[in-house]
C-alpha positions, -999 to 999 in steps of 0.1 A, spaced: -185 -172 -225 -211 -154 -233 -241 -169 -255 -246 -149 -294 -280 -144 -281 -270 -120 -248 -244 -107 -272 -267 -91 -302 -294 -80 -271 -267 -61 -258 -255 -47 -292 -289 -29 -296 -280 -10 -266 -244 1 -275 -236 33 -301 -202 37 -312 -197 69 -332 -160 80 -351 -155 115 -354 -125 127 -378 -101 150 -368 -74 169 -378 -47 159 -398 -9 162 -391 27 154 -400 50 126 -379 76 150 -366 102 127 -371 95 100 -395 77 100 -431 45 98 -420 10 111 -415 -11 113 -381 -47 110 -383 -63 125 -353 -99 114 -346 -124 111 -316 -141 76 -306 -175 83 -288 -195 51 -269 -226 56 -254 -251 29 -240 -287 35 -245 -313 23 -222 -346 5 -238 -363 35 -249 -332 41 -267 -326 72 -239 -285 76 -236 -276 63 -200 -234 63 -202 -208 79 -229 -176 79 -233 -151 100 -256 -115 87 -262 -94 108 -284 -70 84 -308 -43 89 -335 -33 66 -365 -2 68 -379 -1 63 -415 37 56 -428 52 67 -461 84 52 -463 83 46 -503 77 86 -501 107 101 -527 113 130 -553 99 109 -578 65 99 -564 33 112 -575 15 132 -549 -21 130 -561 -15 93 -571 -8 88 -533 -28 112 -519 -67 90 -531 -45 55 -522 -43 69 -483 -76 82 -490 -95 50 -502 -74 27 -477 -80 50 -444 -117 55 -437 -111 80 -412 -102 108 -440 -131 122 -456 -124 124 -496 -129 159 -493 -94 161 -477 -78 149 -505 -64 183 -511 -50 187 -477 -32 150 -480 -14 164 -508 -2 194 -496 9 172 -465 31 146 -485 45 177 -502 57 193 -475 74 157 -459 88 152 -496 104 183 -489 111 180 -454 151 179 -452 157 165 -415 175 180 -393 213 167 -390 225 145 -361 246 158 -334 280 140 -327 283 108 -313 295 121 -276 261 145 -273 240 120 -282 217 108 -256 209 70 -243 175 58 -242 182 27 -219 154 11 -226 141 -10 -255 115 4 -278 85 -18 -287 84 -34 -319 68 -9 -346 36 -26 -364 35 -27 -398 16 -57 -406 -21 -64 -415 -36 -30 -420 -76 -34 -413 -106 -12 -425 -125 -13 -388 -119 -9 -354 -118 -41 -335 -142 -44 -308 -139 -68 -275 -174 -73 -279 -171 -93 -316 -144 -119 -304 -164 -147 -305 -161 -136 -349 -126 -129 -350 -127 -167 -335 -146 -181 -364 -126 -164 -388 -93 -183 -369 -109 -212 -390 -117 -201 -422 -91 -197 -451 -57 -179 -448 -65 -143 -457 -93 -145 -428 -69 -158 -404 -52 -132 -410 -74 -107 -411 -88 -120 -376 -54 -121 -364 -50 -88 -370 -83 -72 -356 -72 -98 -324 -36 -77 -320 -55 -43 -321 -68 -52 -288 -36 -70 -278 -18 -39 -281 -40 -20 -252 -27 -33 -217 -62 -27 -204 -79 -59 -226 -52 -84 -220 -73 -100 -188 -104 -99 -206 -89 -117 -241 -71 -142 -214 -100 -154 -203 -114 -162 -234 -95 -199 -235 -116 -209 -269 -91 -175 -285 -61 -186 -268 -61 -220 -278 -71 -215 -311 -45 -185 -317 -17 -210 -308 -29 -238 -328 -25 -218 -358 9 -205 -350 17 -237 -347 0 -252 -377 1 -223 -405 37 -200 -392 56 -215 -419 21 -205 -447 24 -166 -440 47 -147 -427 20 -121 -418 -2 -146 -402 30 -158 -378 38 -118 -372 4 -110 -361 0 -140 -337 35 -138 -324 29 -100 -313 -3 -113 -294 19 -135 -273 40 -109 -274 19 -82 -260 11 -111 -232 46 -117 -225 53 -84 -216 39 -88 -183 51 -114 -159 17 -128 -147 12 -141 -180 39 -160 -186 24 -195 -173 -2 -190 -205 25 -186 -230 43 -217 -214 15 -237 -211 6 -235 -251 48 -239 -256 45 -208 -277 85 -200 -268 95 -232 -283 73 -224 -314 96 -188 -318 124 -207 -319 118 -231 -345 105 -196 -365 139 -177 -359 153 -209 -369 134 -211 -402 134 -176 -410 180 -175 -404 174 -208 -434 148 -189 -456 175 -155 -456 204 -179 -464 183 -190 -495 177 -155 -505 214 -147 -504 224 -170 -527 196 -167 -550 207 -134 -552 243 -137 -559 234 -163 -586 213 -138 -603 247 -109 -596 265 -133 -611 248 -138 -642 242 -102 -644 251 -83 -679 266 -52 -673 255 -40 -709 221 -53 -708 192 -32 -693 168 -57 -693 193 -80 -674 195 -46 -651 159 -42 -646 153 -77 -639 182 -73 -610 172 -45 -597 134 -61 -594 148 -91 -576 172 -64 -548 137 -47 -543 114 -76 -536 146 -87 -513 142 -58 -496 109 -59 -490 107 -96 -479 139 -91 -457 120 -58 -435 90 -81 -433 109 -111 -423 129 -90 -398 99 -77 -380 90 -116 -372 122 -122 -359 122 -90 -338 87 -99 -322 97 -134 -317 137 -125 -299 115 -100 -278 89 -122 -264 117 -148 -259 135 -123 -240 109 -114 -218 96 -152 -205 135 -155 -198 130 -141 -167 129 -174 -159 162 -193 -157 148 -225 -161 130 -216 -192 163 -199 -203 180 -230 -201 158 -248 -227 166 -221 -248 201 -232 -247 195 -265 -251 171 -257 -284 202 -234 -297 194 -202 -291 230 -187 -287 238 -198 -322 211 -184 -335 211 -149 -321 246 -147 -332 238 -153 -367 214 -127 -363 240 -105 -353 251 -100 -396 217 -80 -400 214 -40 -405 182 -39 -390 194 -15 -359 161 -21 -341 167 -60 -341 203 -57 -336 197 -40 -303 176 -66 -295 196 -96 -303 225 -81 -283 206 -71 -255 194 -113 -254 227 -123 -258 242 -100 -226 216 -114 -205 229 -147 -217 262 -143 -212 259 -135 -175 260 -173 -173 290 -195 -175 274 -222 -195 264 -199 -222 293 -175 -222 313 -207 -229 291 -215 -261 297 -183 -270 332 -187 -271 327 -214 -299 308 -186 -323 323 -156 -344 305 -132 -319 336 -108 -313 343 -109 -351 306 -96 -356 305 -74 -327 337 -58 -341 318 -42 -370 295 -27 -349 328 -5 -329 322 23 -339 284 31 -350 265 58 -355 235 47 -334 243 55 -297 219 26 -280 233 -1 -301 270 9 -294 262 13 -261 245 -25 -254 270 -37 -276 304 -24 -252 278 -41 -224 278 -76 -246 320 -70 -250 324 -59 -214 308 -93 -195 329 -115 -224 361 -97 -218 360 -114 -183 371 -147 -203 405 -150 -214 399 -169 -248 375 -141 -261 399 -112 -245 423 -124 -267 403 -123 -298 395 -94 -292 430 -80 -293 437 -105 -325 410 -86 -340 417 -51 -334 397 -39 -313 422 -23 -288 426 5 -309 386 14 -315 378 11 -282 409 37 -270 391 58 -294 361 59 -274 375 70 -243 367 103 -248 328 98 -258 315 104 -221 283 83 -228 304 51 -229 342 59 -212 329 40 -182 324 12 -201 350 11 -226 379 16 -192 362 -15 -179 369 -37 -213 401 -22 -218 408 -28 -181 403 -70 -184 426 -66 -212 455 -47 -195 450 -79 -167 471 -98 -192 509 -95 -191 510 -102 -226 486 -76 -237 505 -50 -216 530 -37 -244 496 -36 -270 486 1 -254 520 12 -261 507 13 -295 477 29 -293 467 64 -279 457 52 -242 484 61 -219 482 101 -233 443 98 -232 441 82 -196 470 106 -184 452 134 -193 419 122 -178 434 117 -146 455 148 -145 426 173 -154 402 151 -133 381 182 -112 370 160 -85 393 146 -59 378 110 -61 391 96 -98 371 68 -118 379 33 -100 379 19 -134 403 42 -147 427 44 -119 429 0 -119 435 7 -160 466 30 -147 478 3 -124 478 -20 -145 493 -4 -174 522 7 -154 533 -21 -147 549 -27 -180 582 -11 -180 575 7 -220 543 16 -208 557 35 -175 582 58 -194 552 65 -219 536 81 -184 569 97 -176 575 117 -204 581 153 -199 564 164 -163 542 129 -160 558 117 -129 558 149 -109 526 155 -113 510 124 -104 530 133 -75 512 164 -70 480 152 -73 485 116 -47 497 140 -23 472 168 -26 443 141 -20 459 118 -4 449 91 -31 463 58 -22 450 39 -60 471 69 -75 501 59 -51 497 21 -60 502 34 -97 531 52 -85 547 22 -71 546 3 -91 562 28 -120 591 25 -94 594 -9 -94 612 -4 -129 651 -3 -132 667 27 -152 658 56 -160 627 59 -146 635 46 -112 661 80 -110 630 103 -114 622 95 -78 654 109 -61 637 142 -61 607 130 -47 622 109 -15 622 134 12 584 143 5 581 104 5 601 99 40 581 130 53 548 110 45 556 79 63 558 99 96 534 127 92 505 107 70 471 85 89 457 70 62 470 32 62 466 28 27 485 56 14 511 50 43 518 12 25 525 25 -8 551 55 6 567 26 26 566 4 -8 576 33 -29 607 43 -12 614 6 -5 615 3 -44 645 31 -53 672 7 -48 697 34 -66 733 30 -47 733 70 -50 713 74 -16 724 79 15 697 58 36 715 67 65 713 104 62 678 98 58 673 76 89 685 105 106 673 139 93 634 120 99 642 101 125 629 66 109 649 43 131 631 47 164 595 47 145 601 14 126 612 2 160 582 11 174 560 1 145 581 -35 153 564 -38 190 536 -65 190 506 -53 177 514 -16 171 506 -14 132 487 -38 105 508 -65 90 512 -47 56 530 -19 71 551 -47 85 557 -60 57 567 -27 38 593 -20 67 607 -54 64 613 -47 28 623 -11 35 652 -24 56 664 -46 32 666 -22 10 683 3 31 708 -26 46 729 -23 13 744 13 30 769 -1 54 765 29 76 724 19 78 736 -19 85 756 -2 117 726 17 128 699 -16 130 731 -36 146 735 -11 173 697 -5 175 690 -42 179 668 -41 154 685 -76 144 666 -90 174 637 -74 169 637 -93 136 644 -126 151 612 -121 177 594 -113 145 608 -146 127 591 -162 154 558 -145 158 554 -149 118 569 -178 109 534 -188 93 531 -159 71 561 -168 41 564 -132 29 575 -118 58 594 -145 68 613 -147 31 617 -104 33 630 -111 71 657 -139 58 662 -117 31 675 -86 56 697 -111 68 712 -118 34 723 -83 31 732 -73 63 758 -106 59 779 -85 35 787 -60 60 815 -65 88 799 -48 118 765 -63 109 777 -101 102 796 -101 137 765 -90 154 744 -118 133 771 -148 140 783 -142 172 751 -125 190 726 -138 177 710 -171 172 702 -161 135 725 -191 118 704 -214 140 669 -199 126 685 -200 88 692 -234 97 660 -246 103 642 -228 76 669 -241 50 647 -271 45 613 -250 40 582 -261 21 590 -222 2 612 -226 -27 621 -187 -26 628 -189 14 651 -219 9 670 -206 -17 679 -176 3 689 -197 31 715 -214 13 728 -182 -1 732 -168 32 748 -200 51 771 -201 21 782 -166 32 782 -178 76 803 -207 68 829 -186 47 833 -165 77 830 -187 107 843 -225 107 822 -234 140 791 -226 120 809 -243 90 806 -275 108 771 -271 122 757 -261 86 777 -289 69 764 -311 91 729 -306 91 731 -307 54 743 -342 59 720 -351 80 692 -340 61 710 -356 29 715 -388 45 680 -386 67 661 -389 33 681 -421 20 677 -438 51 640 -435 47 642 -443 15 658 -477 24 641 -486 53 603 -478 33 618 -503 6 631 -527 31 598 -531 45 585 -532 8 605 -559 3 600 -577 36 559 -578 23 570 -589 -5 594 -620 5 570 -633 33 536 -640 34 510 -627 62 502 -655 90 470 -655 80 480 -670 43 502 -701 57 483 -710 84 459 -735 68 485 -750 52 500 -757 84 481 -787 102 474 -788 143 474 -825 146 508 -847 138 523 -837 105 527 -877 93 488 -883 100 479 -852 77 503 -860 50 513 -901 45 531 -893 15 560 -875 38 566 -916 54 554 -936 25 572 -913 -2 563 -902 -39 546 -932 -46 520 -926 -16 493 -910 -42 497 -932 -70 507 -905 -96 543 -912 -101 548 -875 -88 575 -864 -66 553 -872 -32 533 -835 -39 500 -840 -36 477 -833 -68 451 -811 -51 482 -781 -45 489 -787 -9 526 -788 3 548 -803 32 563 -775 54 598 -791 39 586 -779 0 576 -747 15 610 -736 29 629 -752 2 612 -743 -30 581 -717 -28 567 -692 -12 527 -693 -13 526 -657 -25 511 -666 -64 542 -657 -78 560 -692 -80 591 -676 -64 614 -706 -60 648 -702 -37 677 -711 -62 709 -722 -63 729 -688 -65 763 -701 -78 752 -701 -112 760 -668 -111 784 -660 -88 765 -651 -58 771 -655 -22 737 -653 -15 702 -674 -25 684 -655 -54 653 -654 -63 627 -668 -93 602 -644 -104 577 -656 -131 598 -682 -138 635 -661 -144 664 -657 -121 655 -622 -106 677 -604 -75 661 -589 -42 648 -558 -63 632 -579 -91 655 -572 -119 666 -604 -142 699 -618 -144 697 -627 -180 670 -611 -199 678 -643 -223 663 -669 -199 633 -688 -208 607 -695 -184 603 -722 -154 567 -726 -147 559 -741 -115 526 -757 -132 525 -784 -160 538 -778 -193 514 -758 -211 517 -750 -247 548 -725 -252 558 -736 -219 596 -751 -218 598 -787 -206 618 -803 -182 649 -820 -202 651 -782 -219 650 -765 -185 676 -789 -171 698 -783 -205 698 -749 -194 707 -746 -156 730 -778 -162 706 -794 -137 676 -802 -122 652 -769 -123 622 -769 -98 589 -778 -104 568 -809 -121 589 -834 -144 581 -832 -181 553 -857 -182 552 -859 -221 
């Protein structure tokens, strides 16, 4: 840094001269321009001029207060005495000035769908600190020391600090100066909650910092971002404060007192004022916290810190400037899941919904941006139906400015099935219909066109788009351009029983012309799906086969690798279709088409739909006499149904049993066959059934080798166990001959338990009238499956007699004889 010595040497050398200019007025706002001319020249030691520079600048001077009612001359000598670029001799000419803007009438705004979008965000307007000089990049090293002197310094330094902030070209320079940048964010972050002014002025610094992406290390480093949030934070309490200060004092406002009046209408005013102050902070501070959230990572700690919930709060203020801030922050936010899903816990539809309609084209605009990445989540789609916002966003459709977006919300919403029948109560289907019909260019909207899909694929919805001449000429237009998303919209109005579906009989030759004359794939599909769909008994499919020869081209489109598998698919379904016309059935029998779709069957069998649309062809062509002879007697198409009647596919299986029904009605051989794979199958799944619960009882019963054989001795039995020759004396306990330490003979292990840990002891079955041992489970008479006998028994325990435990003389009471395990040594 350089030393106060070098700095006044250099000072000698310098001359800075202000020139006043003219004087003008803003031509849009209430205010006055002060044009004037800033001359530098350095002089060399003799005082000689050796470099100048002239810069021309303009200060803007802002009336707002300006009214009918204000005095002109009173404000004339205030801009006077505050500006010293005026000279007092223009005193007259200030007046004359604020009397023509007092006059001004503004010129009216054009409608909403002429207005133009900016795109961009406009830089917070200053209107903080006004100072009497020019701040100067050579007297830093004062505005530092004023950074430690009392408030009204601070912020007087602050402020003379900003003025170079605000020119791009010094931010390197005032960087470098660490002393400055240290001590600027020591008092943000000791003083921001003293003055509101102070925290303005030093937050636009950073501000001014932030805007470029090099300089974003510094404002992290000093944690300036963390700082603005605890100030947004704050500053959303302090406004909650002044709310309900103010609705006290409404409250105790006397109508019939004008003092009470005058008092009220002071405490609105200094509201007022505090609340545009206030709401330049927070603008400064979302701004620079939008622009260091470039970085996701930094991002993320906003989260954590809050800041969704705060900028959604913000979202109740008027201030259009800030609101277009806030919401642009929040879309940027809601690109990511983990936000967009804290969103959904906030009002943020119910407070965007005020803002559908508004008068001020950016913010509407940002704001159908904010709805359009929500409305990709189902929860918030929803409230924004519950909240009516269907209907104000139809209404926007025809503001060109916006359509785009507004087709792309209205889109996620028609992706609903639910939400389907809501359009047929608003004005969309005549608005989108007439879009698309008087559309000049033969490539429609993409948004628009998936909007139409979707909406006609609710059958109220479809004869909305019917009405009068709709049908025809969405005809006209598919088939002009060859539009396969207008087609798709066409099929699926088709798809719809009554009424509708009749329109299309005088549009089935052009679309049985199409199938053989049109190239484009796409559009091809949806003729083949369209005329697939009219499943009116009126036709005569086989008059059609005929007069455009359709049989030998969907035999040749059936050849191995001659079309795409959606065409495939489409003929599949076109033949069922047509295979309700016996005289069409008698045409694919005699064709061999039947074949065809056997060799199909077993070149697809991996692709369900077309296997389930193939099974399905069989299903109709059953009904008919000439085609069921071909199927049953030369064909091995029972055989096929037979093995796909036991399909993972729900849809494929039912059909199967529908059509085997209908086989073994007509022929007893396949009767038999059919009947008895179904009893196969039947009784295949209770043998495995028994045998897996066999085995599980087999596991259950016997113990692994591994568990018996340490009980099971290699040398001579009688050596390894006296007590089996001497008897139950041979251990001196009085016991039955069982050893204290657990171990039993291979003669107790047969006869009484089975070392499994359950104390499963063979019983005497004739008790209860079996033929058969039973078992003991826990201590009660259980059968192979573990299900008690009586669910009265008490308990035998093969250990002791523990406390609860029943004794001996009671269990032998009970079985009317001896029950296994220890006597009662009580």
């Amino acid at each position: 840094m350089m030393n106060p010595e070098m700095q006044a040497e250099d000072a000698r050398f310098l001359k800075r001269k202000v020139k006043g200019g003219t004087i003008d007025v803003h031509p849009t706002e209430k205010a006055l321009v002060v044009n004037y001319e800033l001359e530098a020249t350095i002089l060399g030691e003799l005082g000689d001029p050796m470099l100048g520079e002239r810069k021309e600048c303009q200060k803007v001077i802002r009336v707002k207060n300006l009214s009918e009612t204000t005095d002109i001359a009173s404000l004339a000598r205030e801009i006077v005495e505050r500006c010293k670029l005026i000279h007092p001799s223009k005193i007259p000419e200030i007046e004359q000035l604020l009397f023509y803007l007092q006059n001004r009438k503004l010129a009216p705004e054009a409608p909403d769908s002429n207005k133009q979008l900016t795109g961009k965000l406009s830089e917070p307007t200053f209107e903080g600190t006004e100072v009497d000089e020019v701040a100067n990049l050579n007297d830093i090293d004062d505005y530092i020391e004023l950074l430690y002197e009392e408030l009204n310094d601070k912020i007087r330094g602050t402020a003379l600090v900003l003025q170079l902030s605000r020119n791009p070209d010094n931010l390197e320079e005032i960087l470098q100066n660490e002393t400055l940048i240290g001590a600027l964010a020591r008092v943000l972050r000791e003083d921001w909650k003293k003055s509101m002014e102070l925290s303005t002025n030093i937050v636009y610094i950073f501000f001014c910092f932030s805007s470029f992406s090099q300089f974003h290390g510094v404002i992290q480093h000093f944690k300036v971002g963390a700082l603005c949030v605890q100030v947004i934070e704050h500053e959303l309490k302090k406004h909650e404060l002044w709310l309900d200060e103010l609705d006290k004092k409404r409250q105790n406002l006397d109508e019939h007192s004008p003092q009470s009046k005058k008092e009220f209408e002071k405490s609105q005013k200094k509201y007022h004022e505090v609340l545009r102050r206030q709401e330049q902070l927070l603008r400064v501070s979302t701004y620079l916290l939008l622009n260091i959230a470039e970085d996701t990572k930094v991002e993320m700690k906003m989260r954590n810190k809050g800041i969704v919930k705060s900028l959604v709060q913000l979202l109740d203020r008027e201030n259009n400037d800030l609101l277009i801030l806030v919401i642009s922050f929040l879309k940027k936010l809601s690109i990511f899941r983990e936000n967009k899903n804290e969103m959904v816990l906030t009002p943020v539809v119910e407070k965007l919904m005020k803002l559908v309609p508004y008068d001020n084209e950016d913010l509407l605009n940002i704001t159908l941006r904010l709805l359009l990445n929500l409305s990709f989540d189902l929860e918030l789609r929803t409230k924004m139906v519950k909240v009516g916002l269907l209907p104000k966003l139809v209404a926007l459709l025809s503001n060109e400015n916006h359509r785009i977006i507004v087709l792309g919300i209205l889109y996620h919403i028609s992706m609903d099935d639910k939400f389907k029948s809501v359009f047929t109560y608003t004005d969309c289907i005549p608005i989108v219909m007439k879009m698309l019909l008087e559309c000049p260019s033969p490539h429609i909207d993409s948004e628009l066109l998936a909007l139409c899909i979707n909406l006609a694929a609710n059958k109220r919805n479809t004869q909305l788009i019917c009405e009068g001449r709709g049908l025809k000429l969405l005809m006209k237009r598919a088939f002009k351009f060859k539009d396969s998303l207008l087609m798709k919209m066409i099929r699926n109005i088709s798809q719809h029983d009554g009424a509708t579906k009749e329109m299309f009989l005088d549009h089935i030759a052009d679309l049985a012309q199409a199938i053989r004359s049109v190239d484009n794939d796409d559009f091809l599909v949806e003729c083949i799906g369209i005329l697939a769909n009219i499943t009116i008994m009126d036709i005569d499919f086989a008059l059609l086969l005929q007069e455009f020869d359709l049989l030998p081209y969907m035999i040749t489109k059936f050849q191995p690798g001659a079309c795409e598998d959606d065409i495939l698919l489409e003929l599949i379904i076109l033949i069922g279709t047509m295979s309700t016309d016996d005289n069409c059935a008698s045409l694919f029998a005699s064709n061999n088409v039947i074949k065809l779709l056997i060799e199909l069957l077993n070149a697809k069998q991996e692709d369900d739909e077309v296997v389930c649309q193939i099974v399905y062809v069989f299903y109709q062509m059953i009904f008919h006499e000439a085609t069921r002879e071909v199927i049953i007697k030369q064909t091995q198409a029972p055989a096929y149904l037979i093995d796909l009647m036991h399909d993972k596919n729900p849809e494929i299986r039912k059909i199967c049993d529908m059509t085997l029904d209908i086989i073994s009605e007509y022929d007893s051989e396949w009767a038999k066959k059919i009947q008895l794979e179904k009893f196969r199958w039947h009784n295949s799944q209770w043998l495995e059934m028994v045998e897996s619960q066999q085995l599980d009882d087999n596991d259950y019963m016997y113990a692994p080798d591994d568990v018996i054989a340490p009980y099971m001795p290699e040398s001579d039995i009688l050596e390894q166990q006296p007590e089996l020759f001497f008897g139950m004396d041979a251990f001196g306990d009085g016991g039955p001959g069982i050893p204290p330490d657990g171990r039993l003979s291979p003669d107790y292990m047969d006869e009484y338990s089975m070392p499994n840990g359950n104390a499963l002891l063979y019983q005497n079955a004739a008790r209860y009238g079996l033929d058969h041992a039973n078992f003991i489970m826990d201590g009660r008479h259980v059968d192979e499956y573990g299900r008690p006998f009586d669910p009265y028994e008490m308990a035998a325990y093969q250990y002791g007699n523990n406390p609860g435990y029943a004794n001996q003389n009671e269990l032998n009471d009970m079985y009317g004889g001896f029950a296994y395990g220890y006597p009662d040594r009580t």
